[in-house]
TORMAR-452789 format. One record per residue (C-alpha): z, y, x. Coordinates in Angstrom, 3 decimals, padded with zeros to 6 digits. Example, Ala and Ser with C-alpha at 12.3 -4.5 7.8 and 13.67 -1.06 7.14 Angstrom:
<r><z>007.800</z><y>-004.500</y><x>012.300</x></r>
<r><z>007.140</z><y>-001.060</y><x>013.670</x></r>
// end
This chain:
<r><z>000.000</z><y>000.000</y><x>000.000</x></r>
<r><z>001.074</z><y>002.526</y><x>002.893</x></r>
<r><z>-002.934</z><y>002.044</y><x>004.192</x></r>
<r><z>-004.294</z><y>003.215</y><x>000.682</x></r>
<r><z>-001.833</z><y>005.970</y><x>000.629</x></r>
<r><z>-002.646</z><y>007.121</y><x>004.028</x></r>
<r><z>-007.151</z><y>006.277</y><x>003.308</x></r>
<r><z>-006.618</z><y>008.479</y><x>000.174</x></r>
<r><z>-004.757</z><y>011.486</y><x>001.874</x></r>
<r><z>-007.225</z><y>011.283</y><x>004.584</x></r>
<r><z>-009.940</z><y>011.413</y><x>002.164</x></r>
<r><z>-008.249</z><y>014.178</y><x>000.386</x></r>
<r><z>-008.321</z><y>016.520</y><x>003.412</x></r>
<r><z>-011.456</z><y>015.554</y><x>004.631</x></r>
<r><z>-012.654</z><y>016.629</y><x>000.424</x></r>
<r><z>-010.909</z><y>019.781</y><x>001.434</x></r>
<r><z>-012.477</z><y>020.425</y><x>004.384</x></r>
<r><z>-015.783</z><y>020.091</y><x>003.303</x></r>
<r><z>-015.602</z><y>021.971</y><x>-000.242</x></r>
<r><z>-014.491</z><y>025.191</y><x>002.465</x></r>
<r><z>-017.060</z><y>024.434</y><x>004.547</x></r>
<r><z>-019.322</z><y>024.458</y><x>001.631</x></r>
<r><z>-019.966</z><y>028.236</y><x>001.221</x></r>
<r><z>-019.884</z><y>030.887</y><x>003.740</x></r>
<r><z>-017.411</z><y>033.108</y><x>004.437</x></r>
<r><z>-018.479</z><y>036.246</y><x>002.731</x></r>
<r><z>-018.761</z><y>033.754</y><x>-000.324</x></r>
<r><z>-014.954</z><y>032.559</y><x>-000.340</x></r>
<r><z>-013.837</z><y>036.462</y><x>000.447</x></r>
<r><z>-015.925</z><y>037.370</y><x>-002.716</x></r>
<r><z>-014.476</z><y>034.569</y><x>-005.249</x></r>
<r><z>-011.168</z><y>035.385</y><x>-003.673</x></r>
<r><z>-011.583</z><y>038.921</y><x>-004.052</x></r>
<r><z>-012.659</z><y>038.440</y><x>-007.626</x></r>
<r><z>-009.837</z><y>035.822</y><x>-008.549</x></r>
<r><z>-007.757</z><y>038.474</y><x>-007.103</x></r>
<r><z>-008.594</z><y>041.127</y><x>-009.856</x></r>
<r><z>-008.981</z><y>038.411</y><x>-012.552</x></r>
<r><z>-005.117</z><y>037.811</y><x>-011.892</x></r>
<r><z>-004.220</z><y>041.590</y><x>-011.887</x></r>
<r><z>-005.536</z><y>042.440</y><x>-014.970</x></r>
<r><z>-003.448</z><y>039.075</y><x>-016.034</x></r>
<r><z>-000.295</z><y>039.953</y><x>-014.632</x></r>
<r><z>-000.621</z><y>043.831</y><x>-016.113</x></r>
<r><z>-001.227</z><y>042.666</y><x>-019.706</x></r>
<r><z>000.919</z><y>039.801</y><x>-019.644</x></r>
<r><z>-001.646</z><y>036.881</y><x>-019.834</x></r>
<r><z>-001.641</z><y>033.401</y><x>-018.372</x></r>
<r><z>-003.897</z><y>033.810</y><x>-014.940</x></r>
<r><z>-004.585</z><y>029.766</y><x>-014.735</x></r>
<r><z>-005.480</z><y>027.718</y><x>-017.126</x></r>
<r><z>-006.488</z><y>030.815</y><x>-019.088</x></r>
<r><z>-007.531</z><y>030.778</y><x>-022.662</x></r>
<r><z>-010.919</z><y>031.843</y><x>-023.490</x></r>
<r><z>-010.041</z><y>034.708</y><x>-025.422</x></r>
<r><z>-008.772</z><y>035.933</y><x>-022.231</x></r>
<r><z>-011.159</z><y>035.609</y><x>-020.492</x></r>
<r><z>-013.378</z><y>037.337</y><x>-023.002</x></r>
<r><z>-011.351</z><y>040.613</y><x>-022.605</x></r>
<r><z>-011.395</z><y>040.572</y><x>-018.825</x></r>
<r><z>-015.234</z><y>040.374</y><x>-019.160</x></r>
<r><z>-015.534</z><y>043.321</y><x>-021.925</x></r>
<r><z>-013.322</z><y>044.807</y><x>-019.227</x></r>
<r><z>-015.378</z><y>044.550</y><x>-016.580</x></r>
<r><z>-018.574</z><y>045.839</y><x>-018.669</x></r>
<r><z>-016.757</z><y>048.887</y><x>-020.025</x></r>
<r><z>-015.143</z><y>049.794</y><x>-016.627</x></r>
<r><z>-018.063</z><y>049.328</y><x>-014.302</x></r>
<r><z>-021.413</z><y>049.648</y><x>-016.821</x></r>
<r><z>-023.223</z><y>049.937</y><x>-013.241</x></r>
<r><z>-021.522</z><y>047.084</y><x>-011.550</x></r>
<r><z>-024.445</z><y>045.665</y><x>-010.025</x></r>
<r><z>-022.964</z><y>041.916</y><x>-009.583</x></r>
<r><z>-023.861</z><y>040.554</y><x>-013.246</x></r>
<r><z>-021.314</z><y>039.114</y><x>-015.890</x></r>
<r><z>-022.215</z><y>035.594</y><x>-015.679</x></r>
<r><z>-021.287</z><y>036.173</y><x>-012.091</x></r>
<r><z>-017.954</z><y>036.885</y><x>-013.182</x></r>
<r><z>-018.041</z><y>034.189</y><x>-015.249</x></r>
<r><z>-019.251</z><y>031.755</y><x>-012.509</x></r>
<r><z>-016.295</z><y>032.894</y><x>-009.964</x></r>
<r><z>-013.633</z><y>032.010</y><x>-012.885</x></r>
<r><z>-014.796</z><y>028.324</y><x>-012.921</x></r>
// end
């Protein structure tokens, strides 16, 4: 049993290692960045960052199109970063 415990955590860090080295840098700084204000506008209103309920998510998106009608990064990016 101690052998499958051990071949499973190594196979969890190795499934670690390779979903970071996955996308570049600038990539992970952007998701993080936009996790980041995702969890803000949580924390300010009093919402559930993770697992969030869709209605939630709905506002932070109306948000995002009110506050920044020029934001040049695209809703369904927003959307995609949340997943």
């Amino acid at each position: 049993m101690n052998n499958l415990i051990t071949d499973i955590k190594s196979l969890e860090l190795e499934t670690i290692k390779n979903l970071r080295n996955s996308k570049s840098t600038n990539t992970l700084r952007a998701y993080q960045s936009d996790y980041n204000d995702f969890s803000l506008f949580c924390s300010k209103n009093g919402f559930q960052t993770m697992p969030t309920q869709p209605k939630i998510l709905a506002l932070y998106l109306s948000l995002i199109h009110i506050s920044e009608p020029t934001r040049r990064t695209p809703i369904s990016y927003a959307v995609f970063c949340l997943k």
